[in-house]
LOSE-474540 format. One record per residue (C-alpha): residue in three letters; x, y, z. Coordinates in Angstrom, 3 decimals, always signed. Layout:
N
ala; X; Y; Z
...
END
This chain:
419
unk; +44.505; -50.617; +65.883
unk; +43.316; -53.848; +65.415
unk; +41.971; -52.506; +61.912
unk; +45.031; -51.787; +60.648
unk; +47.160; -55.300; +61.813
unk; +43.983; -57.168; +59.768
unk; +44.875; -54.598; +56.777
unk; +48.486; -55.454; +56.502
unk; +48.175; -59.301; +57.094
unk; +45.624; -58.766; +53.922
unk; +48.085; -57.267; +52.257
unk; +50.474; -59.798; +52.800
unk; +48.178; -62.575; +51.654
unk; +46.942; -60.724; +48.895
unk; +50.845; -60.601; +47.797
unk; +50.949; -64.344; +48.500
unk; +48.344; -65.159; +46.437
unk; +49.503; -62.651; +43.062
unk; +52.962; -63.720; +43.363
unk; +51.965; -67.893; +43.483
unk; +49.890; -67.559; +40.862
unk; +52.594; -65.869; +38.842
unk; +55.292; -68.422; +40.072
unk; +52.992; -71.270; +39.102
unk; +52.435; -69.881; +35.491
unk; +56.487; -69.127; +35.334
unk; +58.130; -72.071; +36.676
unk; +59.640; -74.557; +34.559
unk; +57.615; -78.100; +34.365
unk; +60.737; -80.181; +33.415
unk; +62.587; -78.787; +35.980
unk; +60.245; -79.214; +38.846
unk; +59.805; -82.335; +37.660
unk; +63.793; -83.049; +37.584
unk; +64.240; -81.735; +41.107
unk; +61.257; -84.417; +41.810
unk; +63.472; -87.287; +40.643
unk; +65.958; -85.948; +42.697
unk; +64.393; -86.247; +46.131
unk; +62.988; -82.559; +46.163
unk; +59.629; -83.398; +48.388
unk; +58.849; -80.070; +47.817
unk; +58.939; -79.801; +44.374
unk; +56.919; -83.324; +44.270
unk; +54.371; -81.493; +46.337
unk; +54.205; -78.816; +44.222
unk; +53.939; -81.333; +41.000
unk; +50.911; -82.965; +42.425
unk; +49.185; -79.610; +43.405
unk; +49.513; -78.327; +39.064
unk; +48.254; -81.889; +38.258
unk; +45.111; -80.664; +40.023
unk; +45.012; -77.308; +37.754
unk; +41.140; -76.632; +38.317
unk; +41.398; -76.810; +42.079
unk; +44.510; -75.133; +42.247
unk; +43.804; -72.448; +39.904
unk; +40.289; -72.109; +41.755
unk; +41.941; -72.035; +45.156
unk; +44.639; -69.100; +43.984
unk; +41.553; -67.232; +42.306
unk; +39.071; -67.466; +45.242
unk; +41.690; -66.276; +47.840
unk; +42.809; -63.461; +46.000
unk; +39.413; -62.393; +45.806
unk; +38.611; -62.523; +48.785
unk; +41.390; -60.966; +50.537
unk; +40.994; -58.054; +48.089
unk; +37.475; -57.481; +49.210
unk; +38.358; -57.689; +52.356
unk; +40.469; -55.423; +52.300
unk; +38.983; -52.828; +50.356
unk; +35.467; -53.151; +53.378
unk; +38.484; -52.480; +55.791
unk; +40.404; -49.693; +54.337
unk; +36.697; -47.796; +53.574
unk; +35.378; -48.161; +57.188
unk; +38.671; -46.907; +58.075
unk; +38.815; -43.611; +56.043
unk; +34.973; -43.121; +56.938
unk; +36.322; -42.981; +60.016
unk; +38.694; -40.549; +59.588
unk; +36.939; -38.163; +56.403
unk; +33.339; -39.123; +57.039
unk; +31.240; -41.200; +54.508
unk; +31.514; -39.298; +51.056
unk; +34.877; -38.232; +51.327
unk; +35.975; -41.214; +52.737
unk; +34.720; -43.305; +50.193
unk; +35.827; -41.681; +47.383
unk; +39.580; -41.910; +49.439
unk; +39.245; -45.303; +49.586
unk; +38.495; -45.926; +46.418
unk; +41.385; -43.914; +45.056
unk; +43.963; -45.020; +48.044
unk; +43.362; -48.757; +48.147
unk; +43.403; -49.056; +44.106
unk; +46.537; -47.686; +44.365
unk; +48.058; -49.832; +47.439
unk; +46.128; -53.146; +45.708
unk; +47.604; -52.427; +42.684
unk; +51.492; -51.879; +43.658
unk; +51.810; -54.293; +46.835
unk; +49.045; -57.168; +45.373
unk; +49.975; -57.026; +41.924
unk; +52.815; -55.278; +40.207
unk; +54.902; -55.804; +43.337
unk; +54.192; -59.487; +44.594
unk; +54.133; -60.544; +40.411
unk; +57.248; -58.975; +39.397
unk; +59.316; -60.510; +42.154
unk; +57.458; -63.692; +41.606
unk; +58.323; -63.371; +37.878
unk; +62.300; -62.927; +38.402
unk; +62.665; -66.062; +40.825
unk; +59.833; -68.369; +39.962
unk; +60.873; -71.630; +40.984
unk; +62.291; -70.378; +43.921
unk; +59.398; -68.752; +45.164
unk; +56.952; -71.672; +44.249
unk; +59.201; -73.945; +46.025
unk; +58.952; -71.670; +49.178
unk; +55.040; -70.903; +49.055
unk; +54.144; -74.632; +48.765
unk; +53.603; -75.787; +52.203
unk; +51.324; -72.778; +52.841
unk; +49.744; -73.077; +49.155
unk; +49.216; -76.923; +50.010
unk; +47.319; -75.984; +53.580
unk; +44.724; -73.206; +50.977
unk; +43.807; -75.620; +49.046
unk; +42.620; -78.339; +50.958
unk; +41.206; -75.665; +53.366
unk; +39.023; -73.561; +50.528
unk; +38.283; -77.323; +48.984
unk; +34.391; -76.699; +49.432
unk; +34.392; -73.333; +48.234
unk; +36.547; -74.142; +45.378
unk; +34.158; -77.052; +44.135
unk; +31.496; -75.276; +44.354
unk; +32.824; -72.348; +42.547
unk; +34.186; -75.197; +39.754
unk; +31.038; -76.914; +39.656
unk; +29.028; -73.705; +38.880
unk; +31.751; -72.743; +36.313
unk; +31.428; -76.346; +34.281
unk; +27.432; -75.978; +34.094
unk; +28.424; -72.390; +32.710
unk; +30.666; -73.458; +30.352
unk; +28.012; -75.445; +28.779
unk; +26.142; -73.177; +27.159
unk; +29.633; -71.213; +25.661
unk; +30.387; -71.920; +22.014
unk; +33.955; -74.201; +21.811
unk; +36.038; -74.670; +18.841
unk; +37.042; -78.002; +17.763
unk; +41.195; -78.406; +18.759
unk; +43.460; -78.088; +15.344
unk; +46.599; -80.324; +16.665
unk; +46.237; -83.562; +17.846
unk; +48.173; -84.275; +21.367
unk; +51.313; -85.481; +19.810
unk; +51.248; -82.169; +17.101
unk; +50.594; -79.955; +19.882
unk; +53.731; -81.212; +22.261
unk; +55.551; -81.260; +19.203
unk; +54.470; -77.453; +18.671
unk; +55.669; -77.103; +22.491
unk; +58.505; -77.938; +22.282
unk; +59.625; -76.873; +19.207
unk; +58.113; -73.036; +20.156
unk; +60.276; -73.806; +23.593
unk; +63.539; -73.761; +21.770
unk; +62.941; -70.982; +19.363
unk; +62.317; -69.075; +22.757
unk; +65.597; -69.530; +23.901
unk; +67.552; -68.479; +20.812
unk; +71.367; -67.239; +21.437
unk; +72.088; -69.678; +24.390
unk; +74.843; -71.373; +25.360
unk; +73.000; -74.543; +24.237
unk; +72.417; -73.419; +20.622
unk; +74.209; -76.805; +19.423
unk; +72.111; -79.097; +21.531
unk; +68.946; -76.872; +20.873
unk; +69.615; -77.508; +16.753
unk; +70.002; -80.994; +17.268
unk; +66.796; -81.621; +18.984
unk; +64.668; -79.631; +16.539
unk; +66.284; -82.262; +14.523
unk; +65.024; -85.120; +16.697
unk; +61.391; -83.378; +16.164
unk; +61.960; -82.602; +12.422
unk; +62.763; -86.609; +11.574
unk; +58.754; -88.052; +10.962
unk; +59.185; -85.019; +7.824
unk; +62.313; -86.078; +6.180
unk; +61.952; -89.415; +3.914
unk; +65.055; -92.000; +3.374
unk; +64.740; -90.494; +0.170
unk; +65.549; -86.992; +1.134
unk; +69.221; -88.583; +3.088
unk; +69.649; -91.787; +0.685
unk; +72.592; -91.971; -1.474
unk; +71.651; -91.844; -5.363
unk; +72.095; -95.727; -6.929
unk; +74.394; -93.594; -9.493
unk; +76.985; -93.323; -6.408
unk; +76.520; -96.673; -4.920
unk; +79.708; -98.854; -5.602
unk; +78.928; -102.292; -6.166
unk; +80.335; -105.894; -7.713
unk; +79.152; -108.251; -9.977
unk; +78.759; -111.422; -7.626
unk; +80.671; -113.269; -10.832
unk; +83.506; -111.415; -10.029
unk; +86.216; -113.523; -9.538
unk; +87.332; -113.778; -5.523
unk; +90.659; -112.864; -5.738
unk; +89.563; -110.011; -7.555
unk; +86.958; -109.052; -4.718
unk; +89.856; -109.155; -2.282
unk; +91.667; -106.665; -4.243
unk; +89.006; -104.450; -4.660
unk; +87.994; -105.047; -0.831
unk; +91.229; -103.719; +0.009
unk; +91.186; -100.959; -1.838
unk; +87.815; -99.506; -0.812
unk; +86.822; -97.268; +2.199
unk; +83.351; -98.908; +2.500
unk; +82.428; -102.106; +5.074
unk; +79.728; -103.145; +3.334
unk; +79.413; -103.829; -1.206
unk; +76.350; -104.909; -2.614
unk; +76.825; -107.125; -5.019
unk; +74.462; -107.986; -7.869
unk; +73.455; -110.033; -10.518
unk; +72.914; -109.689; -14.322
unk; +71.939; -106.104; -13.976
unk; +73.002; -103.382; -11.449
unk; +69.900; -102.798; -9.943
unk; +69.020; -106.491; -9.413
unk; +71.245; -106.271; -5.772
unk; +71.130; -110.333; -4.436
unk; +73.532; -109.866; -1.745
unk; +75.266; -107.277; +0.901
unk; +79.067; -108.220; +1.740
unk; +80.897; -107.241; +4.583
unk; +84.226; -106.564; +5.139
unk; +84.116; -109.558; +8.124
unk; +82.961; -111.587; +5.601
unk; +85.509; -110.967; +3.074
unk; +88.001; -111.914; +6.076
unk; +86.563; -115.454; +6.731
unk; +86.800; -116.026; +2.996
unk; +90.509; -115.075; +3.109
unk; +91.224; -117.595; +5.505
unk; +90.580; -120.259; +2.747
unk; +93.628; -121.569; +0.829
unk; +94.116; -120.282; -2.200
unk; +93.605; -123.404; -3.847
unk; +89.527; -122.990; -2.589
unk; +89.174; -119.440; -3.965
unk; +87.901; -120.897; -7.275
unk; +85.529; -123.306; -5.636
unk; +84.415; -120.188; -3.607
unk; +80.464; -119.219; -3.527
unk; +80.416; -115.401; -2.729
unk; +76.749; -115.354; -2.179
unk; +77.316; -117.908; +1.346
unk; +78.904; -115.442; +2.509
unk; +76.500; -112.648; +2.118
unk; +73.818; -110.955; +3.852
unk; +70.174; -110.459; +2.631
unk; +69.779; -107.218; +1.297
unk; +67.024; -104.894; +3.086
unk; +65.182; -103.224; +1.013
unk; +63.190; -100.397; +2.569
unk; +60.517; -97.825; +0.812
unk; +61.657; -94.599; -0.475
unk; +58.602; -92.503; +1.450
unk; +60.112; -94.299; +4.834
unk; +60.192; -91.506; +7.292
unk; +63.326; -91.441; +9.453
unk; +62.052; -91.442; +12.390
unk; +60.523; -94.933; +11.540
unk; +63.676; -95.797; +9.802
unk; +66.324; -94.973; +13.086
unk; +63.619; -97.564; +15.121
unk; +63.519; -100.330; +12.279
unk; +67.962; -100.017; +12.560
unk; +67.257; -100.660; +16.108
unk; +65.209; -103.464; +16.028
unk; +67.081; -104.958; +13.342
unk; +70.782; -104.233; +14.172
unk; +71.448; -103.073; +11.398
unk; +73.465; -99.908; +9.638
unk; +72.723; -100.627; +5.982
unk; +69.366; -100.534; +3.995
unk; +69.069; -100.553; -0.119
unk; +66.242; -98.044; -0.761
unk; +63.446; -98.742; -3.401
unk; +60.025; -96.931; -4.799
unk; +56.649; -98.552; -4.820
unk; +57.359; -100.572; -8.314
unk; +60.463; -102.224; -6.287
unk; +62.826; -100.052; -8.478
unk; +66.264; -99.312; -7.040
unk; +66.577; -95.891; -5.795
unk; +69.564; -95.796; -3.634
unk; +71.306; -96.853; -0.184
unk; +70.586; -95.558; +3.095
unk; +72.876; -96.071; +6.242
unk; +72.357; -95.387; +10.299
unk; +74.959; -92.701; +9.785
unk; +73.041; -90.754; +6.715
unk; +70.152; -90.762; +9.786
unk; +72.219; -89.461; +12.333
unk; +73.414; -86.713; +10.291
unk; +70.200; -85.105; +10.274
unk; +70.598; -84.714; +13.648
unk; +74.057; -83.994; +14.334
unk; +75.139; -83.031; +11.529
unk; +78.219; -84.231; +9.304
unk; +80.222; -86.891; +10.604
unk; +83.700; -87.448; +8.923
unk; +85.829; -90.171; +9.730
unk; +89.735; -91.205; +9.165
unk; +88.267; -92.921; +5.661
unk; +86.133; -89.676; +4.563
unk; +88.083; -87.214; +1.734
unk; +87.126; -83.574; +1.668
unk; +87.234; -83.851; -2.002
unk; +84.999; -86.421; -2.332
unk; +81.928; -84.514; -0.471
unk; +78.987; -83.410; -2.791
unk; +78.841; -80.191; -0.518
unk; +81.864; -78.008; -1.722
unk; +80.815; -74.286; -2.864
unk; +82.471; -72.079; -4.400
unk; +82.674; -68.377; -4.895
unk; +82.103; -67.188; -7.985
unk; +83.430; -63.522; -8.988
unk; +79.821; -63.071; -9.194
unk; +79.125; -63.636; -5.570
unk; +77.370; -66.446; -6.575
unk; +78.009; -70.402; -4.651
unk; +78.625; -72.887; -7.423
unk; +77.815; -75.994; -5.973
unk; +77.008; -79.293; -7.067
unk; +73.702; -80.603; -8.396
unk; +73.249; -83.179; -6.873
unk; +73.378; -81.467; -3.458
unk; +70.900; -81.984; -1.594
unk; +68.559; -78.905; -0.211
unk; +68.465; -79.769; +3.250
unk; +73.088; -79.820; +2.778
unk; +72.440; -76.108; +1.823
unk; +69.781; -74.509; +4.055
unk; +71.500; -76.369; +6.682
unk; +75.425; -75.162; +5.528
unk; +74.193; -71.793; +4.507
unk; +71.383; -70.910; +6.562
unk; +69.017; -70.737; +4.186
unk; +65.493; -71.315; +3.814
unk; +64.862; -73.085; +0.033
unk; +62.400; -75.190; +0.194
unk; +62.550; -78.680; -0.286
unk; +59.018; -80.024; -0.957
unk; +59.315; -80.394; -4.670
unk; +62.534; -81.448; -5.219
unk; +65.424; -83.295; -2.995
unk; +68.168; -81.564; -4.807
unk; +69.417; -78.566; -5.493
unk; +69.085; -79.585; -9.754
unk; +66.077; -80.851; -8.635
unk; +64.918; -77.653; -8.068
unk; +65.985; -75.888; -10.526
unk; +64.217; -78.862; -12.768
unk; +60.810; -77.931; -11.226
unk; +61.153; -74.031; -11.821
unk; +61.878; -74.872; -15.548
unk; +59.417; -77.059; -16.255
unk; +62.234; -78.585; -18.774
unk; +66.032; -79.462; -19.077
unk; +67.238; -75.905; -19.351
unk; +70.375; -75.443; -21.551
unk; +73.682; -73.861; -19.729
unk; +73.668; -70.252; -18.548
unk; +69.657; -69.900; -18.357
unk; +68.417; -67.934; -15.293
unk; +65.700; -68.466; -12.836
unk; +64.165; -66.669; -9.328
unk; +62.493; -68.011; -6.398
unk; +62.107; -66.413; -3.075
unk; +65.225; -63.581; -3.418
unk; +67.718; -66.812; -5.244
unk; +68.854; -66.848; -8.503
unk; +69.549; -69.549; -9.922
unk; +71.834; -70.011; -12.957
unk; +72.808; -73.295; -15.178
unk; +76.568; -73.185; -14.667
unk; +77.119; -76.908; -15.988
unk; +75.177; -79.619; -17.830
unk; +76.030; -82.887; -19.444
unk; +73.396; -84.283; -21.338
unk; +70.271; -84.289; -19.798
unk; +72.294; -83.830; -15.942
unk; +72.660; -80.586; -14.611
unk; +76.030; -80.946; -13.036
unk; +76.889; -77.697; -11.336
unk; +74.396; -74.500; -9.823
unk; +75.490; -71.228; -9.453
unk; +73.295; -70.119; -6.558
unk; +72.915; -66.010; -5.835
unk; +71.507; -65.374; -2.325
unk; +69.304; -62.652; -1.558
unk; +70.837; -59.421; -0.707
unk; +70.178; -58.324; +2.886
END
């Protein structure tokens, strides 16, 4: 009698120990780790027993195994009993694989697997008491495992830390596709996708920067001021390019407030902010930080020869993530991104649309690395300027000249792949 009590209580702790280990493997870090900022003394238990993975692994391992072979020393002595030696052994054998398998492990690891963090929560007092009571087994076992482990062949790791949590996370929210979170999910593969993405890449072009000559007259500025949708005009000297000065709106105010007698005694460039010039292979990620630190929303963009390139803002940055943000001042009409349907089937967009504005309107998946726009693009496959109407292919697209003006290619037709 007293056989069979021992044979069920190893049962029981066999299924404790498969359905922990499960849990363990199952349970969501952040979350434990949430419910640990929250005053959950369990779930701050549990945290510091998976810091210790070695000894807790070693303690779930070791248990297991030993409640197993305990159990199968049991059931045989029992059947021997019963069938004699032969016959009972082979019994055992067959009976007990079956019982260990269902009610230790397909049982105990299933259930585990449908209620993880519930079930770690509830197992962690006990777990707690098995590990610090198979400690000396457990660093023994560990011990003999890190001389063994020696003399085994390793392979140098391919990520660095910050790649690999990167890799994490971003493998964490493909997981979890079709959610109710599949906004917030998109924006913070954004978040991760900003150290790849230059200023360059989000910069408006200089040919769509509006700007003054700093000799312009002030009443003129006013007007002009007035008439704008922008806060901030860089204004420049001699040459476009050459910017000496960033106005702002506030600005413009506190030079109103001079009598018009003044205005021709005025010197624009007092009332001006340095222009910050920041490199064209700027990543955004180090761009958003450098807004921060400086408090600022506006940045001229140049290459490595100090060349003009365009402007960047805090909102152009911010758009990666969230994407387009229209206010009472933006005009449909005036937005680069506005496609059209061909009778083709074809999108005729714009070429200076950017890439990243399509894959991320369309879906699609064109890649950006040789070219920042969609004429871009079409630039590289050619080699040349192509002349209206030519044709190329890449990756399922066609691609078709639908407008050029001199050496510009002003509008794409774009044929997706058929699916």
């Amino acid at each position: 009698m007293i056989s069979y009590i021992i044979l069920v209580l190893l049962l029981i702790c066999s299924f404790f120990f498969s359905g922990t280990e499960t849990a363990l493997t199952a349970v969501s870090a952040p979350l434990l780790h949430e419910q640990e900022k929250q005053g959950n003394k369990r779930a701050a238990l549990l945290n510091r027993l998976r810091a210790k993975s070695d000894k807790l692994l070693g303690t779930l391992l070791f248990g297991n195994n030993i409640v197993n072979i305990a159990t199968t020393a049991i059931s045989t002595g029992i059947m021997i009993d019963f069938f004699g030696e032969h016959l009972g052994v082979i019994l055992s054998t067959c009976v007990v694989s079956v019982v260990i398998l269902v009610f230790s492990e397909i049982l105990p690891k299933t259930y585990a697997l449908s209620i993880p963090y519930t079930f770690s929560i509830k197992v962690t007092p006990v777990l707690n008491v098995c590990v610090h009571l198979f400690y000396p087994f457990v660093a023994a076992l560990n011990w003999i495992s890190k001389c063994t482990l020696r003399f085994l062949p390793r392979s140098k790791q391919t990520l660095n830390a910050e790649e690999k949590l990167k890799a994490e996370i971003r493998g964490t929210l493909d997981l979890d596709k079709g959610t109710a979170l599949a906004q917030e999910q998109s924006m913070l593969k954004s978040v991760l996708d900003l150290d790849d993405i230059t200023v360059e890449d989000v910069m408006q072009h200089r040919s769509h920067i509006v700007s003054l000559n700093i000799a312009t007259a002030p009443q003129d500025i006013f007007k002009f001021i007035s008439q704008t949708p922008f806060s901030r005009i860089p204004l420049w000297r001699g040459r476009r390019d050459n910017i000496v000065g960033i106005l702002h709106v506030k600005a413009v105010l506190k030079m109103m407030t001079r009598s018009t007698s003044d205005h021709k005694k005025l010197n624009v460039l007092d009332y001006c902010a340095k222009p910050w010039f920041v490199l064209n292979t700027t990543n955004l990620m180090d761009q958003l930080h450098a807004f921060k630190k400086r408090r600022e929303h506006f940045a001229l963009v140049v290459n490595e020869y100090g060349d003009l390139q365009g402007l960047v803002t805090l909102e152009d940055v911010l758009e990666e993530i969230v994407g387009d943000i229209s206010d009472e001042n933006d005009k449909p009409e005036e937005s680069l991104l506005q496609p059209v349907k061909t009778e083709s089937g074809a999108w005729r967009v714009d070429g200076s649309t950017t890439i990243r504005d399509l894959n991320r309107h369309f879906k699609w998946e064109l890649p950006d690395e040789n070219a920042t726009t969609i004429a871009g693009l079409v630039l590289y496959l050619a080699e040349r300027i192509p002349k209206q109407g030519k044709t190329f292919m890449l990756d399922g697209f066609t691609f078709v000249v639908a407008g050029r003006e001199g050496n510009r290619l002003t509008h794409i037709d774009i044929l997706p792949p058929a699916h």
